[in-house]
C-alpha positions in Angstrom: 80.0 65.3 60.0 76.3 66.0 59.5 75.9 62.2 60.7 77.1 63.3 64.0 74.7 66.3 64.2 71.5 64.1 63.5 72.8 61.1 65.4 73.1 63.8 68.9 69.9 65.5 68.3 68.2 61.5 67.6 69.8 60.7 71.2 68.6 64.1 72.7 64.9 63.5 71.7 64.8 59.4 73.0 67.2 60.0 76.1 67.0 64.0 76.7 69.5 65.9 79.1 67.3 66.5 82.2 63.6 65.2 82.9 62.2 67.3 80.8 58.2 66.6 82.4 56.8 68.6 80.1 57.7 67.2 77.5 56.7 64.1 78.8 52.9 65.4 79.5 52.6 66.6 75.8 53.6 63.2 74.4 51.5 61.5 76.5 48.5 63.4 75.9 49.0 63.8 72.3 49.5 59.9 72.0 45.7 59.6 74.4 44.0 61.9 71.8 45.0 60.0 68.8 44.1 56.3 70.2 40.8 58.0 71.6 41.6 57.5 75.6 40.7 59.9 78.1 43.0 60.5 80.6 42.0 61.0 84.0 44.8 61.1 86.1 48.2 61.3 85.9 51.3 61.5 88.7 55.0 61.7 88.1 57.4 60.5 90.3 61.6 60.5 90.2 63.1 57.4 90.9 66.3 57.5 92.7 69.6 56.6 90.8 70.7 53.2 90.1 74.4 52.8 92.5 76.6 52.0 89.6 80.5 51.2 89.4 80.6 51.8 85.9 82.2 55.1 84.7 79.5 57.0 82.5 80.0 60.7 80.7 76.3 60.7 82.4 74.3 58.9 84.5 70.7 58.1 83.1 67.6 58.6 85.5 64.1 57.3 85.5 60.7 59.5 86.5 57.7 57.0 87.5 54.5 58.0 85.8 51.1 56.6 87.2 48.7 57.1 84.1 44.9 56.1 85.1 43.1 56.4 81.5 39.3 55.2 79.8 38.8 54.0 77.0 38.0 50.7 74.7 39.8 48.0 75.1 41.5 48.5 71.8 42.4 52.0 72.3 44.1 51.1 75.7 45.8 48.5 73.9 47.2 51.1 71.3 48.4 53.7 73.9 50.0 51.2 76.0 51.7 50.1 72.6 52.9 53.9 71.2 54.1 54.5 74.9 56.5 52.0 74.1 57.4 52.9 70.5 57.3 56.7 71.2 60.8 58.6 70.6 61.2 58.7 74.3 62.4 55.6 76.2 59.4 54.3 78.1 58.8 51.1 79.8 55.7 50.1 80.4 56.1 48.1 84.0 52.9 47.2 85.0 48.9 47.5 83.7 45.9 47.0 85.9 42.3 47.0 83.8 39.0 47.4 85.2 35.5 48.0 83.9 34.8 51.7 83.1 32.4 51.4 86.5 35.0 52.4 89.0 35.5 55.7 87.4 32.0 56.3 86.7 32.0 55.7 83.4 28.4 55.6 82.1 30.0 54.4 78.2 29.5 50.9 77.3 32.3 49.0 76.6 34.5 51.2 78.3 37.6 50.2 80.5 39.9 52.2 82.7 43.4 51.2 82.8 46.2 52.2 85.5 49.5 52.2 84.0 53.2 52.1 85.6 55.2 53.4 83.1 59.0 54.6 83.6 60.5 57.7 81.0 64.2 57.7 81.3 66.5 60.9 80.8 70.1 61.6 81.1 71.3 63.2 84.1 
């Protein structure tokens, strides 16, 4: 069934076979360019397997990323927002915002934001 087909490659691109970082680092960038935030550092971490009785075809991990970003307050808003709606499975866990100042930021208006965000895979 072409159903099939499109339904496997829809799963493949939200919950991919393997961390696929990469991948990761060009959506995240992309999404910062279009909501006008600068991103200024950026860590991935994987997160160990959840124990689980259940019986899965595959088991699905989770890579922490630590995003520290600048920008206004609405952009921030709107890149915490398409992190969530992105094709990939993301969960934003936790937000800190700060005045710009920290970072040296010399814009007015501008914030800097440290994100928590987990991007889950298949194993």
């Amino acid at each position: 069934f072409k159903g099939s087909a499109q339904l496997k490659e829809t799963v493949e691109m939200a919950l991919p076979a393997g961390p696929k970082v990469t991948q990761i680092l060009g959506q995240a960038h992309a999404i910062a360019r279009t909501n006008q935030i600068s991103v200024v550092g950026l860590s991935i971490k994987p997160l160990p397997f959840a124990a689980d009785d259940k019986n899965l075809v595959r088991r699905v991990g989770s890579l922490q990323l630590d995003i520290t970003a600048m920008g206004s307050y609405e952009g921030i808003k709107n890149f915490v927002k398409a992190l969530e709606t992105n094709i990939r499975v993301a969960n934003v866990k936790a937000i800190k915002m700060d005045n710009g100042d920290a970072l040296g930021s010399r814009a007015v208006g501008a914030l800097s934001a440290g994100l928590q965000v987990e991007v889950y895979y298949q194993e």
